[in-house]
C-alpha positions in Angstrom: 1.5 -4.0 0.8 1.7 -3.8 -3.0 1.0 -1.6 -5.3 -1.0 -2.9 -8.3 -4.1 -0.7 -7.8 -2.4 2.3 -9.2 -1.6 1.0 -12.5 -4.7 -0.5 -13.9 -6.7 2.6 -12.7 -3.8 4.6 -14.8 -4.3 2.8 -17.6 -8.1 2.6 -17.7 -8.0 6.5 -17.4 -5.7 6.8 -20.3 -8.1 5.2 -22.6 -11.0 6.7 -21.4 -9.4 10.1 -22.1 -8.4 9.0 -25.6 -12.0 7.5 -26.6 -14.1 10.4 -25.0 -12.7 14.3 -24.7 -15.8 16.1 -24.0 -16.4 17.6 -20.2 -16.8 14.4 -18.2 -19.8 14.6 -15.7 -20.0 16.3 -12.5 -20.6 12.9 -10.6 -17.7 10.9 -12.9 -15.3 14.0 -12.0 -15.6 14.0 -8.4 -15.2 10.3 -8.3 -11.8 10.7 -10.1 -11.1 13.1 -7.3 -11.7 11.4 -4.4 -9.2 8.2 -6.2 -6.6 10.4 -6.6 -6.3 12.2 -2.8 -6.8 8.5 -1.2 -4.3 7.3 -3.5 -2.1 10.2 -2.4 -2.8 9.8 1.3 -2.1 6.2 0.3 1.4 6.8 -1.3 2.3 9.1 2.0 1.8 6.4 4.4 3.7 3.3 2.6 6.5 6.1 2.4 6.5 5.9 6.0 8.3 3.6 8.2 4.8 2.0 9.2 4.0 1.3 12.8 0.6 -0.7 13.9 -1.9 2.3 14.1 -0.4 3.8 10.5 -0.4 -0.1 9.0 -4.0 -0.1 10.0 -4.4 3.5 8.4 -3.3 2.0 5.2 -5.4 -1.4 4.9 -8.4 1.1 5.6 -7.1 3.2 2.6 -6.9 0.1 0.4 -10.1 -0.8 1.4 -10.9 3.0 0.8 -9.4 3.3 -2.4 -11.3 -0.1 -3.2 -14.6 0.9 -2.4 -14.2 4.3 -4.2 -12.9 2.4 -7.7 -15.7 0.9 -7.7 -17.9 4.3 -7.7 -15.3 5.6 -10.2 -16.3 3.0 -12.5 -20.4 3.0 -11.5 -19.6 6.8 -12.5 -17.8 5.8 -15.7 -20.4 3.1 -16.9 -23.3 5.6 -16.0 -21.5 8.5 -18.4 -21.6 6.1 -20.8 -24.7 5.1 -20.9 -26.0 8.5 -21.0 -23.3 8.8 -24.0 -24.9 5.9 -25.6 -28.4 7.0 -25.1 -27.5 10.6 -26.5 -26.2 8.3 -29.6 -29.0 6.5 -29.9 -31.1 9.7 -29.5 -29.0 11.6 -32.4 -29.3 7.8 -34.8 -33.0 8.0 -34.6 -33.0 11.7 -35.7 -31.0 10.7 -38.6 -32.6 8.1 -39.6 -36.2 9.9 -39.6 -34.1 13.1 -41.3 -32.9 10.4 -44.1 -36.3 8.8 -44.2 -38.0 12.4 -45.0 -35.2 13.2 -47.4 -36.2 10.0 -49.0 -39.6 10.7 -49.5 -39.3 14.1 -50.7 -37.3 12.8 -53.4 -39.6 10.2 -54.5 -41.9 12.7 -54.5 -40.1 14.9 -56.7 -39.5 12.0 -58.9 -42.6 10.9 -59.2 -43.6 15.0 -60.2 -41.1 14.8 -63.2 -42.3 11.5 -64.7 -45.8 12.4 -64.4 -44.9 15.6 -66.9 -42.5 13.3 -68.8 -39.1 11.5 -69.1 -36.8 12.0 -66.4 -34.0 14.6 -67.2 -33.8 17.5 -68.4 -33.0 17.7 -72.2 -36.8 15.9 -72.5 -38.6 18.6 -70.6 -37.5 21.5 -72.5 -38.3 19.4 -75.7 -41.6 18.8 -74.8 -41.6 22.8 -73.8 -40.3 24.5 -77.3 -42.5 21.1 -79.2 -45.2 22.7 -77.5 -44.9 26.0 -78.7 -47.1 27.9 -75.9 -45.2 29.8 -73.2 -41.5 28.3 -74.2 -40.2 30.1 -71.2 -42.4 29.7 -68.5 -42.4 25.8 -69.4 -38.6 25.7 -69.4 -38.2 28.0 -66.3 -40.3 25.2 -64.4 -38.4 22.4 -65.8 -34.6 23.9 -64.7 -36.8 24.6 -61.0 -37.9 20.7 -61.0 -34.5 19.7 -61.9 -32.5 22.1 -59.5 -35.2 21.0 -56.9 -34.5 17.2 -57.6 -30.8 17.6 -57.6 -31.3 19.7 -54.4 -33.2 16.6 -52.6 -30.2 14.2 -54.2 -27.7 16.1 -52.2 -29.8 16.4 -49.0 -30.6 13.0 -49.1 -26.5 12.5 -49.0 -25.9 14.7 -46.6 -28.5 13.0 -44.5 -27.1 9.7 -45.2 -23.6 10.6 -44.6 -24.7 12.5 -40.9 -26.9 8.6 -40.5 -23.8 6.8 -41.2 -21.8 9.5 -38.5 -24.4 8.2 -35.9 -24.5 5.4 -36.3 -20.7 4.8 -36.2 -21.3 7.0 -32.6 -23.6 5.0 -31.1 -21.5 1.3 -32.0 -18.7 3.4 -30.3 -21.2 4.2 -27.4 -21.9 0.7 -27.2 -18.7 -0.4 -27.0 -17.5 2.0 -24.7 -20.7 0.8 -21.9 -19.6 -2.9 -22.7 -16.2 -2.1 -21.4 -17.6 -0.4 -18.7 -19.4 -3.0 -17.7 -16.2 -5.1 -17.7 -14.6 -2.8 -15.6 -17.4 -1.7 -13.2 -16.7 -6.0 -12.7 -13.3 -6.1 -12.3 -13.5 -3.4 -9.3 -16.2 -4.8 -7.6 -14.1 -8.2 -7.5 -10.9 -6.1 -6.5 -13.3 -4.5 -3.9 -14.1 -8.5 -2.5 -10.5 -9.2 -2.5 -9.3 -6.5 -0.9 -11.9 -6.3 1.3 -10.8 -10.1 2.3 -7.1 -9.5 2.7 -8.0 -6.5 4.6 -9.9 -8.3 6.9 -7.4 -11.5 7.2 -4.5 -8.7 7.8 -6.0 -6.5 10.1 -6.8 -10.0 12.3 -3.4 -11.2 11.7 -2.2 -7.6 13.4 -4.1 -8.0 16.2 -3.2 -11.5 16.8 0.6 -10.0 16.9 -0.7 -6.9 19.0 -1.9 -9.2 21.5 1.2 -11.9 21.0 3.2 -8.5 21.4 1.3 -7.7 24.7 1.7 -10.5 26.1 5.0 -10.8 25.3 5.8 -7.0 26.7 4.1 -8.3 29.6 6.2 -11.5 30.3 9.4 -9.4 29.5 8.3 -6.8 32.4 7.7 -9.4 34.7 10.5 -11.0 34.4 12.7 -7.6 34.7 10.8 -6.5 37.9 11.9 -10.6 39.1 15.5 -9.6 38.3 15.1 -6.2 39.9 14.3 -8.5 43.4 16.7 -10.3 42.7 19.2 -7.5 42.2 17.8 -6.5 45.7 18.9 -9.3 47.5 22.1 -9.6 46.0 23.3 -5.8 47.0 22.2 -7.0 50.2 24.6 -9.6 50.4 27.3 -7.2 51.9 30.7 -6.0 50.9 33.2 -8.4 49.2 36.5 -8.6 49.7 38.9 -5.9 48.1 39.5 -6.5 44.1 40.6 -2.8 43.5 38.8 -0.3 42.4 37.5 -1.5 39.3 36.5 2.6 38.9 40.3 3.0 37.5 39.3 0.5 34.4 36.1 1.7 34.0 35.9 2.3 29.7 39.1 -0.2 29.5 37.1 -3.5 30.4 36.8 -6.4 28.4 34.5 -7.6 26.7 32.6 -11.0 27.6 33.2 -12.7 24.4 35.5 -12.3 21.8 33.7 -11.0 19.0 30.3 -9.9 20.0 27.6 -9.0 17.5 25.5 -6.2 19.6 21.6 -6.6 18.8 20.3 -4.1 21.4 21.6 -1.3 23.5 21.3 0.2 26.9 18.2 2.5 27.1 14.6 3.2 26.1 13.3 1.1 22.7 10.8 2.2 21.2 8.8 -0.6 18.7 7.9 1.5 15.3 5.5 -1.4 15.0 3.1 -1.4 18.2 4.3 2.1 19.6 5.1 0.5 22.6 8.4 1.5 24.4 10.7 -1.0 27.2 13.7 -0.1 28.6 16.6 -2.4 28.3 18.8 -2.3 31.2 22.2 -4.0 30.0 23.3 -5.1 26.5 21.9 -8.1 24.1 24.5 -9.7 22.3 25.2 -12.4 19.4 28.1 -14.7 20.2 29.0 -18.0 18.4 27.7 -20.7 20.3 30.1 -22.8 22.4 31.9 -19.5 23.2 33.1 -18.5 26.5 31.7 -16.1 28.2 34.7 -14.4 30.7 34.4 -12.0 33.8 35.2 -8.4 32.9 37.0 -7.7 36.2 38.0 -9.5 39.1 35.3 -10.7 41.7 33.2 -13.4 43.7 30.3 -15.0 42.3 26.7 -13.4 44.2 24.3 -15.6 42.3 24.8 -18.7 40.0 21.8 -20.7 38.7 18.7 -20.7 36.5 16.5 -17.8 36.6 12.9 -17.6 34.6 12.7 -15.4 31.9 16.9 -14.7 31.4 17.8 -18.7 31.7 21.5 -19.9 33.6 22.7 -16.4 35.5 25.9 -15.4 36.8 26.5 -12.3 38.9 29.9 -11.5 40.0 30.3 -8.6 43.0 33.8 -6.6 41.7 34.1 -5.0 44.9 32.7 -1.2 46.2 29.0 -1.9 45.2 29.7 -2.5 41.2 28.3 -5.6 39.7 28.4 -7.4 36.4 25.2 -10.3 35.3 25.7 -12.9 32.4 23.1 -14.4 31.5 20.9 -16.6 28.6 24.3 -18.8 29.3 24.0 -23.0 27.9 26.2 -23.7 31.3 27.8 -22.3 34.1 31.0 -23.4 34.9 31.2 -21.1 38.3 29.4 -21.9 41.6 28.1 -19.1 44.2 31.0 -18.2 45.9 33.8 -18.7 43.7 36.8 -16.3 43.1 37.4 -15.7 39.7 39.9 -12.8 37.6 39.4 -11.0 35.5 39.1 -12.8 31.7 38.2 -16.2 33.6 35.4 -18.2 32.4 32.1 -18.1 33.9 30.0 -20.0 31.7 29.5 -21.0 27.9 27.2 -19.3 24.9 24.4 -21.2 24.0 22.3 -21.0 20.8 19.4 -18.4 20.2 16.1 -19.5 21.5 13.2 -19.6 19.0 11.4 -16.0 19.0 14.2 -14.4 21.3 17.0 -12.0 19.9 20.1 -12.7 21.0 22.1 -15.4 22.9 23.7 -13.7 25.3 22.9 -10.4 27.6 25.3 -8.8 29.8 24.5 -5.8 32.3 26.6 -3.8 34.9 25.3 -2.3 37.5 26.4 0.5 40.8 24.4 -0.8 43.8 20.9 -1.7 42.3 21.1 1.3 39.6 22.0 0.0 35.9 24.7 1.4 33.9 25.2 1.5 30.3 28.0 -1.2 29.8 29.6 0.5 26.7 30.8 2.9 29.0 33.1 0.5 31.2 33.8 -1.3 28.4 36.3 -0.7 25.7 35.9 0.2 22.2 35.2 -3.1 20.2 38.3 -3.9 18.3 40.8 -2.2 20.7 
């Protein structure tokens, strides 16, 4: 399932943090949040070895995850329009500060020309030209021209904290165009995952139900072989091979060099959580192989059987029994007396959706036994 969310969403965070470090709002932190613990829930499931139930767990988590990007980013976008709109607030402020700052200058200027030349050499001229009240007339002339250069520099200042704003709010701007962008791109990752969700979680229940049915046709066919086992202990005693006890962990194997798939015992399927019990071995052999008897016996049963294909049991004396089966032929017949390492059929290939190509159980009466333990050690 995998894993490009994580990334993108790191990265978009990243940049945000760089292009905006004041507090970000309640709604926009609790979005973040809620990402990060389904993201971690997220990562602690795919760590798992996923069955059906936790693989459902995790598509609803994508979807989850999805779903909450895309409020992480309505978050975002809505931050950033209320950024923008602060901007724009501040840029109008400026601009009617500048536009004041303006006038009061003009003002001012218009003040010194009416009492004469701009400047101040020409105003305390005029003043000591005049003769009356020198230094009231000069006194009023450094006031006009401190006042004047007083409104120059405010009207910088005001200009410089316009141009400020105004370089804010193209940031702003910028800054709600990408969210835009992104508030897109989740929504569309929210439809596509929301699709593969949907087309996965189908497909897992068209293999839960596959698996059902298949669970079903594999315990029908084991309670058919459990009659079957029936009748054959039924069949009487044999006549006298030895005690095959005395071999019992020093038996041969069927085939030379058997792959083993699947043991003796309880199975449980990490997938569907469903359990079967497998009551012999499940082997890989070359096909065209032999398959021999692991003790001396007669032949009980010989033929096709539904659900395990050509069978071969062979009676080894005092109740103990030995099945091949999934076999391509049988070259024994019911009946027959065969030794021990004699042929009783021949490995066919692997059926299509079916593990294995050859199984092999032992049995005491009707009870199963593990076969590793009558048989010896691979490779001894």
């Amino acid at each position: 399932m995998k894993r490009l969310i994580t990334v993108a969403l790191a990265g978009f965070l990243a940049a945000l943090a760089t292009a905006q470090q004041e507090q970000a709002p309640p709604e926009l932190a609790k979005a973040r949040v809620a990402v990060r613990q389904l993201e971690d829930r997220l990562h602690e499931l795919e760590s798992r070895q996923v069955g059906l139930g936790k693989q459902r767990g995790v598509l609803d988590l994508e979807l989850g995850v999805a779903a909450m990007r895309v409020r992480e980013a309505e978050a975002e976008q809505s931050a950033a329009e209320q950024a923008l709109a602060l901007s724009s607030r501040e840029f109008e402020a400026s601009q009617a500060d500048l536009d004041r700052a303006k006038e009061q200058l003009r003002l001012r200027l218009s003040l010194l020309a009416v009492l004469g030349r701009s400047g101040l050499a020409p105003l305390v001229i005029h003043a000591l030209e005049s003769g009356a009240d020198v230094q009231q007339r000069v006194t009023v002339a450094l006031a006009l021209f401190r006042e004047e250069k007083s409104r120059r520099d405010e009207a910088a200042a005001v200009m410089e904290q316009r141009t400020t704003a105004l370089a804010t709010l193209s940031r702003r701007r910028e800054e709600v165009a990408g969210a835009v962008r992104l508030l897109a791109r989740r929504r569309e990752e929210l439809a596509q995952t929301r699709e593969r969700v949907v087309a996965q979680l189908a497909k897992l229940e068209q293999e839960r139900r596959a698996s059902a049915v298949a669970l079903a046709g594999a315990e029908e066919n084991q309670e058919r072989l459990e009659r079957l086992w029936g009748t054959v202990t039924k069949q009487g005693a044999v006549a006298d091979f030895g005690d095959v006890r005395l071999l019992r962990g020093g038996l041969r194997w069927p085939v030379a060099s058997p792959r083993l798939l699947l043991s003796f015992g309880p199975h449980r399927d990490a997938r569907y959580g469903t359990v079967t019990m497998s009551h012999g071995l499940v082997m890989h052999a070359e096909p065209g192989e032999r398959v021999v008897a692991l003790a001396r016996g007669k032949v009980s049963f010989a033929q096709f059987f539904r659900g395990y294909g050509n069978v071969v049991i062979v009676s080894h004396g005092d109740d103990i029994y030995s099945l091949y089966a999934r076999l391509a032929s049988m070259l024994v017949h019911l009946g027959d007396r065969i030794g021990m390492g004699e042929p009783v059929g021949i490995v066919g290939r692997e059926e299509e959706g079916v593990s294995g190509n050859l199984y092999l159980e032992v049995r005491v009466g009707k009870n199963a036994q593990d076969p590793l333990g009558w048989l010896k050690p691979i490779g001894k």
